[in-house]
Structures are given as structure tokens and as C-alpha cells.
GUPAKE-569701 format. One line per field, with one value per residue: residue number from 1; z, x, y of N, C-alpha, C in turn. Coordinates in Angstrom, 3 decimals, decimal comma. Each point is the difference from the previous one (the first is absolute). Example, Ala and Ser with C-alpha at 12.3 -4.5 7.8 and 13.67 -1.06 7.14 Angstrom:
BEGIN
num <- 1 | 2;
n_zz <- 7,800 | -0,720;
n_xx <- 13,190 | -0,350;
n_yy <- -5,690 | 1,050;
ca_zz <- 0,000 | 0,060;
ca_xx <- -0,890 | 0,820;
ca_yy <- 1,190 | 1,190;
c_zz <- 0,000 | 0,730;
c_xx <- 0,900 | -0,770;
c_yy <- 1,200 | 1,090;
REM end
This chain:
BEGIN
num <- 1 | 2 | 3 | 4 | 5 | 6 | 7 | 8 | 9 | 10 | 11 | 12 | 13 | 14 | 15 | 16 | 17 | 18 | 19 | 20 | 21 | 22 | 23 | 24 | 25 | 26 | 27 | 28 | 29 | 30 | 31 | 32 | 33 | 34 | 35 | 36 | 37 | 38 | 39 | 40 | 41 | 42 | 43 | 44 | 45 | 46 | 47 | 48 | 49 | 50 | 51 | 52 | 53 | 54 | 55 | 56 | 57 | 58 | 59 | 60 | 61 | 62 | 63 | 64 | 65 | 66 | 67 | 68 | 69 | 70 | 71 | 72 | 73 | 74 | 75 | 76 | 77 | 78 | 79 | 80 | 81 | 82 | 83 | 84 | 85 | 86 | 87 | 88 | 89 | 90 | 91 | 92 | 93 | 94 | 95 | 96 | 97 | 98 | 99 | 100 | 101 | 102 | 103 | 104 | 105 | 106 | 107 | 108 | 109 | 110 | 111 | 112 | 113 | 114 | 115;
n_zz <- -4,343 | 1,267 | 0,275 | 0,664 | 0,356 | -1,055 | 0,246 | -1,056 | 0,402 | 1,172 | -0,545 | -1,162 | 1,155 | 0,994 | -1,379 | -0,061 | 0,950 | -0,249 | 0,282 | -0,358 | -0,359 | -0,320 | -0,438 | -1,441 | 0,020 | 0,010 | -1,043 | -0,936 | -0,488 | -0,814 | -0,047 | -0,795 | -0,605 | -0,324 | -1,135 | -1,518 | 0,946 | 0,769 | -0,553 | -0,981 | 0,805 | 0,089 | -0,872 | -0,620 | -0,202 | -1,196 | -1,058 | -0,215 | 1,541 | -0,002 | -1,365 | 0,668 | 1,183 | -0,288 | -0,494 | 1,141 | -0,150 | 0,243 | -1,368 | 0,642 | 0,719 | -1,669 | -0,901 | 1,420 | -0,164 | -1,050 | 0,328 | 1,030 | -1,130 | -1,501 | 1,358 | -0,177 | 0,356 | -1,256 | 0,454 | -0,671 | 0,287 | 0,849 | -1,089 | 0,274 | -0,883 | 0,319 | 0,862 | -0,382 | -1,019 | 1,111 | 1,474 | -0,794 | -0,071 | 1,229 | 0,312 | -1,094 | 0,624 | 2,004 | 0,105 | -0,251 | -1,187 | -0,675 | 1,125 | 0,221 | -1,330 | 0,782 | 0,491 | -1,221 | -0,804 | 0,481 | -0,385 | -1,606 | 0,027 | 1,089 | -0,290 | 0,506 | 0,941 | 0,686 | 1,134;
n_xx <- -14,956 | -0,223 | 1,454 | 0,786 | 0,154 | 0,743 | 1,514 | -0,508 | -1,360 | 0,338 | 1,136 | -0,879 | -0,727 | 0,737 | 0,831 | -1,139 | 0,229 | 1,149 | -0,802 | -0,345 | 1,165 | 0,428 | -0,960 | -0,029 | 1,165 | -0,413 | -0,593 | -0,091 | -1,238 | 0,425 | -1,281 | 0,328 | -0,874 | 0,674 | 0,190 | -1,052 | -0,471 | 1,151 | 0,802 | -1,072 | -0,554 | 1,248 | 0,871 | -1,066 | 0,423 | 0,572 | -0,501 | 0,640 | -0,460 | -0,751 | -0,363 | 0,332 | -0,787 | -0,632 | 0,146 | -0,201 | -0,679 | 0,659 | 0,383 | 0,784 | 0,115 | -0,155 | 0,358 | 0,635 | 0,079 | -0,076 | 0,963 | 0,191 | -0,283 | 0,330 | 0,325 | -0,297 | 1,354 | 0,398 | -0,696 | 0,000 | -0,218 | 1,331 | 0,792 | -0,193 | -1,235 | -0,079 | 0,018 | -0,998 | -0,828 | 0,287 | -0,268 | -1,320 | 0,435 | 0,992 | -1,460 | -1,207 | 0,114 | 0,056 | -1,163 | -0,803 | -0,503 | 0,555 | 0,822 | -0,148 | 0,106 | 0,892 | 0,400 | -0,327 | 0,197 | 1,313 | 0,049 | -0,413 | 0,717 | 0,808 | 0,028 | -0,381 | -0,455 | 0,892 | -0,591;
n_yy <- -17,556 | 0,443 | 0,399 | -1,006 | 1,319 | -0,270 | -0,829 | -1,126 | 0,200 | 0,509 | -0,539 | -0,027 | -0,113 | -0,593 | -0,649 | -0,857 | -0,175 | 0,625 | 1,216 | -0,726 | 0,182 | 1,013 | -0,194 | -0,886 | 0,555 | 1,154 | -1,343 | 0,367 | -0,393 | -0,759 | 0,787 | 0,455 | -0,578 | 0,877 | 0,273 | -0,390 | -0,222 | -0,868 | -0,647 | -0,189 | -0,410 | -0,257 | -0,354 | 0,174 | 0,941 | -0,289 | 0,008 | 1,383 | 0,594 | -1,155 | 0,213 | 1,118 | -0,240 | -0,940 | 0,814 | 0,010 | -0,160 | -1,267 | -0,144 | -0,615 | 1,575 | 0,968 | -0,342 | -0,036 | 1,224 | 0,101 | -1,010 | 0,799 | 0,797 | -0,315 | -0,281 | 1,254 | -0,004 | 0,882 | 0,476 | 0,126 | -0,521 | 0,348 | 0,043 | 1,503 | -0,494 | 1,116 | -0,279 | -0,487 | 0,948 | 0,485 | -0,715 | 0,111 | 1,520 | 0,278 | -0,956 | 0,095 | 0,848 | -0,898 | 0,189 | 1,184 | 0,812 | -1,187 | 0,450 | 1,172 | -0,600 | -1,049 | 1,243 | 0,182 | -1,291 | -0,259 | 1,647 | 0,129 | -1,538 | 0,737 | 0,693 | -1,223 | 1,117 | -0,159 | -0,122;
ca_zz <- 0,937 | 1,146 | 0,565 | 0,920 | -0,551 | 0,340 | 0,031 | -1,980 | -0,154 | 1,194 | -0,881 | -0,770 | 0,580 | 0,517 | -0,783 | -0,452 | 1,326 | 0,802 | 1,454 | 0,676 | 0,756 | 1,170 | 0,889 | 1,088 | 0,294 | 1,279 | 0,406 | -0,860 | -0,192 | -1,390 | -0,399 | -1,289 | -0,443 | -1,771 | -0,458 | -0,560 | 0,729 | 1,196 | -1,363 | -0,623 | 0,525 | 1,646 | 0,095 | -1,437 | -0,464 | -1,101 | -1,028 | -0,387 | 0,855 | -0,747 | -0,570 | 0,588 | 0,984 | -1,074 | -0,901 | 1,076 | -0,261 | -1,095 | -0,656 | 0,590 | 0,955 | -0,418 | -0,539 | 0,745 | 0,233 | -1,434 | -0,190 | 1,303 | -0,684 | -0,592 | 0,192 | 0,841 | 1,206 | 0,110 | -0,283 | -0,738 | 0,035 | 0,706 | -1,057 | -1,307 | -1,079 | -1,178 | 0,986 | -0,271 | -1,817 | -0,341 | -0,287 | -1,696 | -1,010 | 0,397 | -0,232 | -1,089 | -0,948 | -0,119 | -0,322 | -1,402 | -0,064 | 0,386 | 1,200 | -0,534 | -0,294 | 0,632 | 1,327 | -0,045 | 0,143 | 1,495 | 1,077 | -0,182 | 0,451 | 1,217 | 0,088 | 1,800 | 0,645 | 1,474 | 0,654;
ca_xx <- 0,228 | 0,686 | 0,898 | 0,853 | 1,519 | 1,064 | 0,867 | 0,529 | -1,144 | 0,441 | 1,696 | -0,495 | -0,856 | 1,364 | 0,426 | -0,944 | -0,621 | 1,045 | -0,796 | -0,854 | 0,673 | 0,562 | -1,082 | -0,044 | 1,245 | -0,414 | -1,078 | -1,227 | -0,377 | -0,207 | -1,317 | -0,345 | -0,245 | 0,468 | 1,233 | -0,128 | -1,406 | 0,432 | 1,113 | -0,397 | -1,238 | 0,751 | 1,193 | 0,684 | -1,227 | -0,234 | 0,611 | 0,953 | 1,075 | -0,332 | 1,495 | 1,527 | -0,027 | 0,087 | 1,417 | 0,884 | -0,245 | 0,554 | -0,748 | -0,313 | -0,975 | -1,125 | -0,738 | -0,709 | -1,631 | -0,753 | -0,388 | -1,043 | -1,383 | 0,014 | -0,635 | -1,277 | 0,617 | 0,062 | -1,120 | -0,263 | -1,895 | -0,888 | 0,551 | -0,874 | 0,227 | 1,214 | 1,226 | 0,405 | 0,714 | 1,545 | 0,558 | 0,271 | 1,001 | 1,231 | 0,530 | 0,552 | 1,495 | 1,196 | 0,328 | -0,822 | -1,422 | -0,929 | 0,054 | -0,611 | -1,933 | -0,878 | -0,196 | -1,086 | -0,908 | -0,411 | -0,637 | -1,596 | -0,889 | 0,057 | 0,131 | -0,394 | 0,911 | -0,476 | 1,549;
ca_yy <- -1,077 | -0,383 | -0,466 | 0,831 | 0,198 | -0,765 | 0,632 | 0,780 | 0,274 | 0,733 | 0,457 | 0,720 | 1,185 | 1,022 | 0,471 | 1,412 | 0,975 | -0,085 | 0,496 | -1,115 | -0,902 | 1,308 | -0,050 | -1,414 | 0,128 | 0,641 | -0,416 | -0,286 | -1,335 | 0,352 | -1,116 | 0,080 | -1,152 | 0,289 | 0,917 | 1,288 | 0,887 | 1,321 | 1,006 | 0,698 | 0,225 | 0,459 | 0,753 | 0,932 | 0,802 | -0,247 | -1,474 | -0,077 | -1,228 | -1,155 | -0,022 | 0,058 | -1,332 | -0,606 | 0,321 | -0,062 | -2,189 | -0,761 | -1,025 | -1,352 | 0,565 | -0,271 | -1,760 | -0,992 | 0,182 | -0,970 | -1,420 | 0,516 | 0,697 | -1,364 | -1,390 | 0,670 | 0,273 | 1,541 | 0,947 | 1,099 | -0,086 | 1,459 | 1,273 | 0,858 | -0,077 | 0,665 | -0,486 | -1,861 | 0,082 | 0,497 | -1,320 | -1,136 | 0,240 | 0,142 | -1,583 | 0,397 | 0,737 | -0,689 | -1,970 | -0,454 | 0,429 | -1,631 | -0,193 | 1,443 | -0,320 | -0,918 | 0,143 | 1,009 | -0,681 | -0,546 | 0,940 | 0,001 | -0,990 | 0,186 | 1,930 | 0,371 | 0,287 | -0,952 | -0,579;
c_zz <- 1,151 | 0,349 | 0,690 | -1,383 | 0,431 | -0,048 | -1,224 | -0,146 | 0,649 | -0,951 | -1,017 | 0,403 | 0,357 | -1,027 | -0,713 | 0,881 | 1,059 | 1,278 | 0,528 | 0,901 | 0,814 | 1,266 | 1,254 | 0,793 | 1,478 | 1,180 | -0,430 | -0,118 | -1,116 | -0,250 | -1,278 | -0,926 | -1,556 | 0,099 | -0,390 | -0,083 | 0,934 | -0,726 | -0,358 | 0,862 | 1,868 | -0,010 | -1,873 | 0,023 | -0,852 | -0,991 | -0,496 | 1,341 | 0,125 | -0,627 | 0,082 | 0,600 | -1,145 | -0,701 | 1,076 | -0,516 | -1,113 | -0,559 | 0,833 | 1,158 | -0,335 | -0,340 | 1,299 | 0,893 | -1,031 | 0,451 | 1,428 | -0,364 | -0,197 | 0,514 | 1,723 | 1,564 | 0,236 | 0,134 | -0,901 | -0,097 | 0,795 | -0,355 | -0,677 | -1,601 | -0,367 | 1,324 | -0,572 | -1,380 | 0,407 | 0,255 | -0,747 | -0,737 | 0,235 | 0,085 | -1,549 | -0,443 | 0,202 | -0,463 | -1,311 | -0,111 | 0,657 | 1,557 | 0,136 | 0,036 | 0,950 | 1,360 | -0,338 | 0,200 | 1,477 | 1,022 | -0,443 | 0,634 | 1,238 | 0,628 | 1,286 | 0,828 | 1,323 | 0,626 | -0,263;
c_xx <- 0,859 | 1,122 | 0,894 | 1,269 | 1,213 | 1,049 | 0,672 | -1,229 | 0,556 | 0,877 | -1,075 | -1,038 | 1,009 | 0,227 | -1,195 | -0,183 | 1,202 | -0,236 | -0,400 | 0,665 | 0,927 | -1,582 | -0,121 | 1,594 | -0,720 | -1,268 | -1,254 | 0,039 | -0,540 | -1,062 | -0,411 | 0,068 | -0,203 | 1,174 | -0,247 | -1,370 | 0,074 | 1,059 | -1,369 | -1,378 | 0,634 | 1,030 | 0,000 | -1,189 | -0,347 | 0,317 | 1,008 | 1,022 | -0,095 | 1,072 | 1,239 | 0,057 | 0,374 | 1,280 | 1,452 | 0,471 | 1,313 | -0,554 | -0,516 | -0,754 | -1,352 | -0,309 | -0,322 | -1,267 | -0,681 | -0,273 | -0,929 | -1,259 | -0,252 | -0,507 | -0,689 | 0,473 | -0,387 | -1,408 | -0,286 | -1,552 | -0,160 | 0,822 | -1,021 | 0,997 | 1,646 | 1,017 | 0,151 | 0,471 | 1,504 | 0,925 | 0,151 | 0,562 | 0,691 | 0,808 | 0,248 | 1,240 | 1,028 | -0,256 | -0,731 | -1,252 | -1,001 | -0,064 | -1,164 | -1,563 | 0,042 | 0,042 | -1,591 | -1,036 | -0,413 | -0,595 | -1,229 | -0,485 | 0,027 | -0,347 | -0,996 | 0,817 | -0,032 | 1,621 | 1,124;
c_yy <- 0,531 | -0,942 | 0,913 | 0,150 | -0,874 | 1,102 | 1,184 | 0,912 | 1,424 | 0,760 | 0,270 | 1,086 | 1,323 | 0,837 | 1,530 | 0,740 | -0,174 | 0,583 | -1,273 | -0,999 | 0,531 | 0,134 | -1,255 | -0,163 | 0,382 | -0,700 | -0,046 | -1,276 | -0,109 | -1,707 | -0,406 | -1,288 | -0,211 | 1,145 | 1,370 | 0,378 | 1,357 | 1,063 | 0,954 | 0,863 | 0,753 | 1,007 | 0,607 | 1,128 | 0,309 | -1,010 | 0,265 | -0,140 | -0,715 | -0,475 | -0,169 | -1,139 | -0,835 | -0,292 | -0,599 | -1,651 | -0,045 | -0,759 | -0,993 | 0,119 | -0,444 | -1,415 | -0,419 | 1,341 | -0,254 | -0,948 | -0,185 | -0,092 | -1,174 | -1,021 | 0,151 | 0,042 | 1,555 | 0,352 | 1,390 | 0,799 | 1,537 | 0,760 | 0,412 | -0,039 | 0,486 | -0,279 | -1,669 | 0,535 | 0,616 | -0,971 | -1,107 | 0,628 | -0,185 | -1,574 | -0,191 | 0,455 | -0,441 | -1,968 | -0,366 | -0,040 | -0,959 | 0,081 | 0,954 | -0,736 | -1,190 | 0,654 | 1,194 | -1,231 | -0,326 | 0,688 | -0,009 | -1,079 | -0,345 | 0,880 | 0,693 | 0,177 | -1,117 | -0,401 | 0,489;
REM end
């Protein structure tokens, strides 16, 4: 789903991609209409930087990109496989397996990419 980034949306992107905002500092214009599409598919070159990104989050960082996913604000749909499975672990490990299997569910039953 397409939206404009908000302000808390911006403070959790930053945080994974701290270049990014040293960028937009200078004038970039930061378009981006999800979180962890451009994290994983723009700025990681691998899943395991991926990862790291990731890891940057506080708990509470995370639960509210979960609860993003969750109720279909987040897009996940244009993460390659093992970039969306590292992020259901890493939600897993901090909020709980159960979080883990309903964001796998929600990418299989969404799992187009768009917007």
C-alpha cells in the first residue's frame, strides 16, 4: 500500500539507514512510500546488512513496523524472500514466534509487490 511517510515512519527509516538522512540534510528528497523495501532492496547489499539495519530498531521500533505489516500500511510484498524470512526472524526473536508466523502469513497473502 502507498503512503506518504510520516514523521515516526522517517525516525525508524533514518535509524536503518542513517546515510539517508545526512542525504536528505543536504537536500535529498526522500520519496519513499514504505520502510523496509528501500532498507532492503536500496541501501543493503546483503541480508546479512539487512540485518544489521534491522537490529538498529528497539523493541518498540520494531512492534510498530509489525503492527505496519499487520494491518497492511507496510508493504512487504517487494522484499525477496530471504530479505522478508530475515525480518520474520528478527521480529520473532524480539516479540515472539506467533508475531514471526503472522507476518509470514501476511506476505504469502499479500506478497505483491506495488506502490
Amino acid at each position: 500500500m502507498a503512503r506518504d511517510l510520516d514523521g515516526k515512519d522517517l525516525d525508524v527509516l533514518f535509524k536503518m539507514v542513517p546515510e539517508l538522512e545526512a542525504l536528505q540534510k543536504k537536500g535529498l528528497v526522500v520519496e519513499y512510500m514504505n520502510i523496509l523495501p528501500p532498507v532492503a532492496n536500496h541501501h543493503s547489499r546483503s541480508v546479512q546488512e539487512f540485518e544489521q539495519r534491522v537490529k538498529r530498531l528497539t523493541d518498540e521500533e520494531m512492534r510498530y513496523l509489525v503492527d505496519l505489516v499487520l494491518n497492511g500500511t507496510e508493504n512487504t510484498g517487494c522484499l525477496r524472500p530471504e530479505f522478508a524470512e530475515a525480518f520474520f526472524v528478527l521480529a520473532g526473536q524480539r516479540l515472539g514466534e506467533s508475531v514471526a508466523d503472522s507476518l509470514r502469513e501476511a506476505y504469502e497473502e499479500g506478497g505483491e509487490c506495488g506502490g
